[in-house]
C-alpha positions as CSV (number, residue, x, y, z in Angstrom):
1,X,0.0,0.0,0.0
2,X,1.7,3.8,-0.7
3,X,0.1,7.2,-0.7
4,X,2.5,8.0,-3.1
5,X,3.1,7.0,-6.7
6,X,5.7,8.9,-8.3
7,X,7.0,7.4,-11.7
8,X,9.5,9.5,-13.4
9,X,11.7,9.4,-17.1
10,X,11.5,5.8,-17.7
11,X,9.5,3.2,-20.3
12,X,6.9,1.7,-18.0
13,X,6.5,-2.1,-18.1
14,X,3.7,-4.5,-17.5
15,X,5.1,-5.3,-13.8
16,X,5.2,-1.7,-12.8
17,X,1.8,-0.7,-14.6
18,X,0.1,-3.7,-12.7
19,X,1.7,-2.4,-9.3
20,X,0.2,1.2,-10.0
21,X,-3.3,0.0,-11.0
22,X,-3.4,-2.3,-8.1
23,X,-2.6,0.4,-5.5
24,X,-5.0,2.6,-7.2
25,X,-7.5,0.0,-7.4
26,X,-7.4,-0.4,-3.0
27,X,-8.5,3.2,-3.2
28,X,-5.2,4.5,-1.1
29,X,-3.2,6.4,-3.4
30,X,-3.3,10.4,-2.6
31,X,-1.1,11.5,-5.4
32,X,-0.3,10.7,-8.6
33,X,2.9,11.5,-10.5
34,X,3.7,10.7,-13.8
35,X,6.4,12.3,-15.3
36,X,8.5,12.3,-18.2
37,X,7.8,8.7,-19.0
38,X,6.9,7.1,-22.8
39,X,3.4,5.8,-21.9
40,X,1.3,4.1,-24.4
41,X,-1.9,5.1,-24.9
42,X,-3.6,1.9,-23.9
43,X,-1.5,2.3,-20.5
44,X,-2.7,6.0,-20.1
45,X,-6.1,4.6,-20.4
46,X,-6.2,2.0,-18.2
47,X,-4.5,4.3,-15.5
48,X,-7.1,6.6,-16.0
49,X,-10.1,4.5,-15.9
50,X,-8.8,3.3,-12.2
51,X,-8.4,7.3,-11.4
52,X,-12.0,8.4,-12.4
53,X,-13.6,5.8,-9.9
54,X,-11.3,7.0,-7.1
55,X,-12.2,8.3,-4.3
56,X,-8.6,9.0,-2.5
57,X,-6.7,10.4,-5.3
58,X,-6.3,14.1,-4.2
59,X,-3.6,15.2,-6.9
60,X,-3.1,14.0,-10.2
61,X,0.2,15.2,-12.1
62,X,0.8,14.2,-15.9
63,X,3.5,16.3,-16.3
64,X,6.4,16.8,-19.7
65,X,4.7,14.6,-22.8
66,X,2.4,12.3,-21.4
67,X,-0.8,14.8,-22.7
68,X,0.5,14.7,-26.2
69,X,-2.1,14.7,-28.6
70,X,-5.9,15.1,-29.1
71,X,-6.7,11.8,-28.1
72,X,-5.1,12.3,-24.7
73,X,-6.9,15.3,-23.9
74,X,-10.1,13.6,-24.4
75,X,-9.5,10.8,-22.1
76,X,-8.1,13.4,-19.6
77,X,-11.3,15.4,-19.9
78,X,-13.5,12.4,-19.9
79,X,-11.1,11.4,-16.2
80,X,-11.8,14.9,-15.0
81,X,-15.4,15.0,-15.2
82,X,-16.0,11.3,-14.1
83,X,-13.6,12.1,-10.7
84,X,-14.9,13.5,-7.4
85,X,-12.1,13.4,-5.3
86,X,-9.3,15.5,-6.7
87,X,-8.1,18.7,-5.7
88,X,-5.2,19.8,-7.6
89,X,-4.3,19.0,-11.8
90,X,-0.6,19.4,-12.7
91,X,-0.3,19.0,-16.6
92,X,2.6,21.0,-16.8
93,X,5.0,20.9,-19.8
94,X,2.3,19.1,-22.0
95,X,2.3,21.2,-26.1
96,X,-2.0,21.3,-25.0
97,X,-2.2,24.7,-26.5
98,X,-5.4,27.2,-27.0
99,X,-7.8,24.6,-28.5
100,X,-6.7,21.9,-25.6
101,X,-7.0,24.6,-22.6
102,X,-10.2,26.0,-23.5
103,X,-11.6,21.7,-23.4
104,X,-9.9,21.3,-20.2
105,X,-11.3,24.0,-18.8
106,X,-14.4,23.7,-19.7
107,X,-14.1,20.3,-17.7
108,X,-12.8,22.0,-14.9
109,X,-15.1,24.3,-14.4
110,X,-18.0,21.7,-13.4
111,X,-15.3,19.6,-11.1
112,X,-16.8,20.5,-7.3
113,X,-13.1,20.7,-5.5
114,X,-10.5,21.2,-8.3
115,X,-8.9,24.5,-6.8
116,X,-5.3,24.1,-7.2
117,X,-4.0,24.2,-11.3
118,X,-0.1,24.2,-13.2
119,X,-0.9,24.7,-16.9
120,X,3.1,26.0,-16.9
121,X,5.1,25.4,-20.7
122,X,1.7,24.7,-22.1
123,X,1.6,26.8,-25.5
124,X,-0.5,29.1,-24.5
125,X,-1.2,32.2,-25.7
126,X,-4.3,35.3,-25.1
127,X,-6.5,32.8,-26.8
128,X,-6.1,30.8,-23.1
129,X,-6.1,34.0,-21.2
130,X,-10.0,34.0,-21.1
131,X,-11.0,30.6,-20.4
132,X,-8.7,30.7,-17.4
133,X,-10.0,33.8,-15.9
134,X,-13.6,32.1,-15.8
135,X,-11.7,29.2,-13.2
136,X,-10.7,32.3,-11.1
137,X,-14.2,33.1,-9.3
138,X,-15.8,30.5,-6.8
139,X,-19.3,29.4,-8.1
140,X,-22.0,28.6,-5.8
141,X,-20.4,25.7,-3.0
142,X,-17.4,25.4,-6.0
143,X,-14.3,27.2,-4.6
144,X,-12.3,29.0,-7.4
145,X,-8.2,28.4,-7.8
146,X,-6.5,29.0,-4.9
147,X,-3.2,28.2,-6.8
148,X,-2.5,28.7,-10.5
149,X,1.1,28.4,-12.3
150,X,1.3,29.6,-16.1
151,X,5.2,29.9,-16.1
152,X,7.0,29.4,-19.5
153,X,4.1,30.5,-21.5
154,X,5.6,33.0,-23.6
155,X,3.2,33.3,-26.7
156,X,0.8,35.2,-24.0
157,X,1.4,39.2,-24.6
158,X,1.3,41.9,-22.3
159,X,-2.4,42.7,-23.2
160,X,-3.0,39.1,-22.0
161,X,-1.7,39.5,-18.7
162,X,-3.2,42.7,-18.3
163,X,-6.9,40.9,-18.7
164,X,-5.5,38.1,-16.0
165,X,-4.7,40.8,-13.6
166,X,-8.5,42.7,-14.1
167,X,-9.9,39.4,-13.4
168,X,-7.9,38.6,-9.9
169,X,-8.9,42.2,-8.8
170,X,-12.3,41.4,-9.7
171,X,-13.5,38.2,-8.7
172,X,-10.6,35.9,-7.7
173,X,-9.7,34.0,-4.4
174,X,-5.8,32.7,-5.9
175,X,-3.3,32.6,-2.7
176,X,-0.6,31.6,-4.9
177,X,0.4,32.5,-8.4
178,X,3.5,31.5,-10.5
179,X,3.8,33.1,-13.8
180,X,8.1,33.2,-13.4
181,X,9.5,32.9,-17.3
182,X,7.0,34.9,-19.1
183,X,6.9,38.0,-21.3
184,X,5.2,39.9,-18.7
185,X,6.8,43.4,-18.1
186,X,6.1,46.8,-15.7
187,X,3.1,47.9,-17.0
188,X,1.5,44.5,-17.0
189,X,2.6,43.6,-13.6
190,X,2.0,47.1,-12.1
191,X,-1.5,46.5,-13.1
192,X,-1.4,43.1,-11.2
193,X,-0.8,45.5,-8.1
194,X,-4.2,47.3,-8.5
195,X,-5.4,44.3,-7.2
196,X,-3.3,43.5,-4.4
197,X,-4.2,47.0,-2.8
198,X,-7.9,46.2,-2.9
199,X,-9.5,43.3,-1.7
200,X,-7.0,40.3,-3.0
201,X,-5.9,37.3,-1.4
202,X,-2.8,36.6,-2.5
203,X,-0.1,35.8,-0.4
204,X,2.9,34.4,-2.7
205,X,3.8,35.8,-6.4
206,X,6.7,34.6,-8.3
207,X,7.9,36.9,-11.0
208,X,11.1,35.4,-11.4
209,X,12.8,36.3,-15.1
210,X,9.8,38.4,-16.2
211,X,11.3,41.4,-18.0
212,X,10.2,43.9,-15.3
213,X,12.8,47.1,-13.7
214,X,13.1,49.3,-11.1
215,X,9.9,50.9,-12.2
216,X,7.3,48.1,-10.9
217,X,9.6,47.4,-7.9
218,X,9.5,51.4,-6.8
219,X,5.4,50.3,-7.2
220,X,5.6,47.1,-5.3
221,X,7.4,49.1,-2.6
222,X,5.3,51.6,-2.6
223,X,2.7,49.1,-2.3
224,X,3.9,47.2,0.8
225,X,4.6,50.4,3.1
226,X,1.2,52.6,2.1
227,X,-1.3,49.7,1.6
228,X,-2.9,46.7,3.5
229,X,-1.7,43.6,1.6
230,X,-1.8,40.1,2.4
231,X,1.3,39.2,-0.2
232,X,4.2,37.5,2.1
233,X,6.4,35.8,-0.4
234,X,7.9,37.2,-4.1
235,X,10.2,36.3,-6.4
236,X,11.7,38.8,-7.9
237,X,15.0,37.2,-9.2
238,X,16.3,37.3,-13.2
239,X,15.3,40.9,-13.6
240,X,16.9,44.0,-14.0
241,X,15.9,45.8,-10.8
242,X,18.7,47.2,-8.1
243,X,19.6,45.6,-5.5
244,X,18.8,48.5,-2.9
245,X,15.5,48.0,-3.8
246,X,15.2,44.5,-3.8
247,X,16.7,44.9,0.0
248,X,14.2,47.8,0.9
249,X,11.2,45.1,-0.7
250,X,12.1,42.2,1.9
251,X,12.6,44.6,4.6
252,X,9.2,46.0,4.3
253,X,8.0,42.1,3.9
254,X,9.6,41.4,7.3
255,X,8.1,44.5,8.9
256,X,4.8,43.9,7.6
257,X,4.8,40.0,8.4
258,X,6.5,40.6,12.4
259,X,3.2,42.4,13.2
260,X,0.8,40.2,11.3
261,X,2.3,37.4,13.8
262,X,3.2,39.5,16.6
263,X,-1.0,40.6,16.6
264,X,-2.4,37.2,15.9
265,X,-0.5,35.9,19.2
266,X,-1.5,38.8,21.2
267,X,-5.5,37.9,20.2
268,X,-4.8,33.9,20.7
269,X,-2.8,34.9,24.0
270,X,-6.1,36.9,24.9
271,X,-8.7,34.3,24.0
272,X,-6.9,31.8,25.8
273,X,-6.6,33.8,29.2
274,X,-10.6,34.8,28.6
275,X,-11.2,30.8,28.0
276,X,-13.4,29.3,30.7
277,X,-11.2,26.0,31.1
278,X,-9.0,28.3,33.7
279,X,-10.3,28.5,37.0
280,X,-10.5,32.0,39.3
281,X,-9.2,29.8,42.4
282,X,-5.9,31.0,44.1
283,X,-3.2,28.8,45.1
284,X,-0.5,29.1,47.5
285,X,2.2,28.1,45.5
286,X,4.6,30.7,43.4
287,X,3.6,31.3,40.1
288,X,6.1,29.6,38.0
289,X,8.5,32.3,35.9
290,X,7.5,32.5,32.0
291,X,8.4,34.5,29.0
292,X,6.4,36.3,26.6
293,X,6.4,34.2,23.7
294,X,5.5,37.0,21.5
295,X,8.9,38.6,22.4
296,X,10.5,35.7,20.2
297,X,8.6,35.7,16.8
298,X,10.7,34.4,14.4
299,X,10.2,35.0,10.4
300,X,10.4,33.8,7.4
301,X,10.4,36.3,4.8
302,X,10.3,35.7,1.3
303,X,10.2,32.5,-0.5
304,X,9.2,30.7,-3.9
305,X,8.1,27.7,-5.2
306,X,7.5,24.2,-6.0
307,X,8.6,20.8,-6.1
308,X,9.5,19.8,-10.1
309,X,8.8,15.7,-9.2
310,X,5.2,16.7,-7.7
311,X,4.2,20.2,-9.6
312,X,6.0,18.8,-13.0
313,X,7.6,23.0,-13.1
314,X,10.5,23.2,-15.4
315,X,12.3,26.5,-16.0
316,X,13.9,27.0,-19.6
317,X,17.5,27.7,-19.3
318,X,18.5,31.7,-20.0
319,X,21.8,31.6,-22.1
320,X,23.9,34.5,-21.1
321,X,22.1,35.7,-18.1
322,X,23.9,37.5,-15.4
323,X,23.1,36.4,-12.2
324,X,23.5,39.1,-9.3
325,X,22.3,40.5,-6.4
326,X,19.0,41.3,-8.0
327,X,16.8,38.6,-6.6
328,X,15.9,38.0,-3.1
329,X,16.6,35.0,-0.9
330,X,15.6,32.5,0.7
331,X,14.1,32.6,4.0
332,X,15.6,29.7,6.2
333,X,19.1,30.4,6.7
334,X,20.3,33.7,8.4
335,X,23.9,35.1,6.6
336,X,25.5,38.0,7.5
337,X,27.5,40.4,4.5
338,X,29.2,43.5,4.9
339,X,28.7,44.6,1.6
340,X,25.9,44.0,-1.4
341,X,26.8,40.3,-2.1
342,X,26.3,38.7,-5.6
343,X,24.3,36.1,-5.3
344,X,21.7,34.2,-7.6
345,X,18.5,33.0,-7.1
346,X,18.6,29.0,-6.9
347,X,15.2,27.7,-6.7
348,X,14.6,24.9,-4.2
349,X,11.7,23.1,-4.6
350,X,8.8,22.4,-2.3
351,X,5.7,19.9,-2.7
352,X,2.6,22.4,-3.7
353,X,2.7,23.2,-2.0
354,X,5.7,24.6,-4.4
355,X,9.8,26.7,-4.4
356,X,11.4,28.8,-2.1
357,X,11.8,32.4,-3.0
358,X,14.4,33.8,-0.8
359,X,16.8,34.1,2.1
360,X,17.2,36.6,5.3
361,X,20.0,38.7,4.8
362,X,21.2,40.3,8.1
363,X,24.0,42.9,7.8
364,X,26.0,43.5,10.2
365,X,28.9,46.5,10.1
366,X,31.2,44.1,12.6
367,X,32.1,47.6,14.4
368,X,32.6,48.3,18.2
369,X,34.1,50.3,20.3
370,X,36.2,49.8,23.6
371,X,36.3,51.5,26.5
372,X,38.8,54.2,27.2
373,X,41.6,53.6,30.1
374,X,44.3,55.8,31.2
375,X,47.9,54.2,30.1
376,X,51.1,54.8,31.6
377,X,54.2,55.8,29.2
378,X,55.4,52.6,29.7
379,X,52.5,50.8,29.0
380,X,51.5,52.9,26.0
381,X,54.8,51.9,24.8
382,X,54.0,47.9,25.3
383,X,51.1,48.2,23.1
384,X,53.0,49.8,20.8
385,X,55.3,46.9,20.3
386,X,52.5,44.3,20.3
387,X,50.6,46.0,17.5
388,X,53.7,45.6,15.7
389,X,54.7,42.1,16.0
């Protein structure tokens, strides 16, 4: 029995094929992963026919040339709308294109829990724009996406984009959105930040390699320090934008997410003491010491995504790209610099979940100063010396 079937780059034989079908058939397989792999479409079929009856399968990834043709986008349609149990569809790096999207998407939107979407490297271009805005709103009991990737989808223009971003202001509940690798630009994602001073819900953006300056980071920071936002996490790396203001970005991050946490442990810390499971009975004993837990918040500041064995992302490589300081790091380590550092933005991968964005970067000056004593000649004179040798 396995939660987990993750099949990746190979030729799949009978023995391994039987092994799939059998765990899928005992209904305890969560997710799903095929990658990569030269699947017959007999196999794909028989797979799929076991996936639409499940009731377990929560994510289903068919990721890099498994949906390669007409025929496979039928049968995944036909899986889609036959399954109740899935949350999250992964086809990423699949050649599906305008025609493709608009059928699977048309599936999607009647599937009741489907909230979570990677359509990255997919051929898309405006054409696609549209019928993924209409997965964007929640419809009756049906939740909208919460998480949509579109990264390497480079036939999609700037006007395209623009349309995306008028339809998260409008209607949308995405947390998470991925569209690193794109044509995108400052006016296009400026316009995404018309949004995120409103009413929006999102809380992680990667922009990573998007053809955006200085000009939509001086609007993001703007953003940040003037507006209510929930956005925690962005990716800024692989664009031309200073490194001063990728610095001034994560600070403001920081600031803005230290008293998000610092006031959500203050109201739990007040709900608890108000709860009626402590008693108003005094007791002889000395209270025990404690600290104020809300003295030590620690944060994580700005991250990226995903995991390419679960979310099937792939990046194209960038020939002569200059990696620098313009990116921001990733949030579990602490290193301290003295000076702007260069370093590059190397994605780690997370399970969607996901990649994370960025890294802390504490800087410290490593000056101090000693205390002043009264020296004899003599003494003066020793120091002297020492300093020398």
């Amino acid at each position: 029995m396995t939660n987990t079937i993750l099949i990746t780059e190979q030729t799949l034989n009978e023995e391994q094929i039987k092994n799939a079908c059998e765990d899928l058939q005992n209904d305890e397989v969560k997710i799903l992963s095929i990658r990569d792999c030269k699947l017959p479409f007999a196999k794909l079929k028989h797979i799929l026919k076991l996936v639409e009856s499940s009731e377990s399968l929560l994510q289903l990834c068919l990721c890099v040339g498994i949906i390669t043709d007409q025929r496979r986008i039928d049968l995944l349609c036909r899986t889609i709308k036959a399954n109740r149990s899935l949350h999250a569809l992964f086809i990423h790096g699949n050649s599906i294109g305008d025609a493709g999207m608009k059928k699977i998407a048309k599936t999607l939107l009647h599937h009741p829990t489907i909230a979570s979407l990677d359509v990255g490297d997919c051929d898309l271009s405006d054409d696609s724009i549209e019928t993924i805005c209409n997965l964007l709103p929640p419809r009756g009991k049906k939740s909208g996406l919460i998480d949509l990737t579109m990264s390497s989808n480079q036939k999609i223009t700037e006007q395209g984009w623009i349309k995306l971003s008028v339809s998260m202001a409008a209607s949308s509940c995405l947390q998470e959105l991925y569209l690193d690798y794109n044509m995108i630009g400052d006016l296009a994602a400026s316009s995404m930040l018309v949004g995120l001073a409103s009413h929006s819900q999102l809380q992680v953006l990667d922009l990573e390699g998007t053809c955006i300056t200085d000009r939509f980071a001086e609007l993001l920071l703007y953003l940040i320090e003037n507006y209510p936002t929930k956005l925690q996490k962005i990716n800024l790396g692989e664009n031309n934008i200073k490194y001063r203001l990728l610095k001034s970005i994560k600070s403001s991050l920081l600031d803005v997410e230290t008293e998000s946490e610092l006031s959500e442990k203050l109201d739990n810390a007040s709900s608890v003491k108000s709860s009626p499971i402590y008693s108003n009975e005094t007791s002889d004993a000395e209270p025990e010491e404690t600290t104020d837990a809300t003295t030590e918040t620690e944060v994580q500041t700005i991250e990226i995504k995903t995991n390419p064995e679960l979310k099937g992302k792939h990046k194209p490589k960038l020939e002569d790209t200059t990696k620098s300081s313009d990116s921001l790091w990733d949030g579990d380590e602490l290193i301290e610099i003295t000076e702007p550092p260069l370093i590059s933005a190397i994605p780690t991968f997370k399970h969607f979940t996901g990649v994370n964005l960025g890294q802390k970067v504490s800087v410290s000056s490593g000056r101090g100063t000693l205390p002043e004593q009264d020296h004899s000649d003599e003494e003066l004179k020793e120091v002297k010396h020492d300093s020398l040798c």
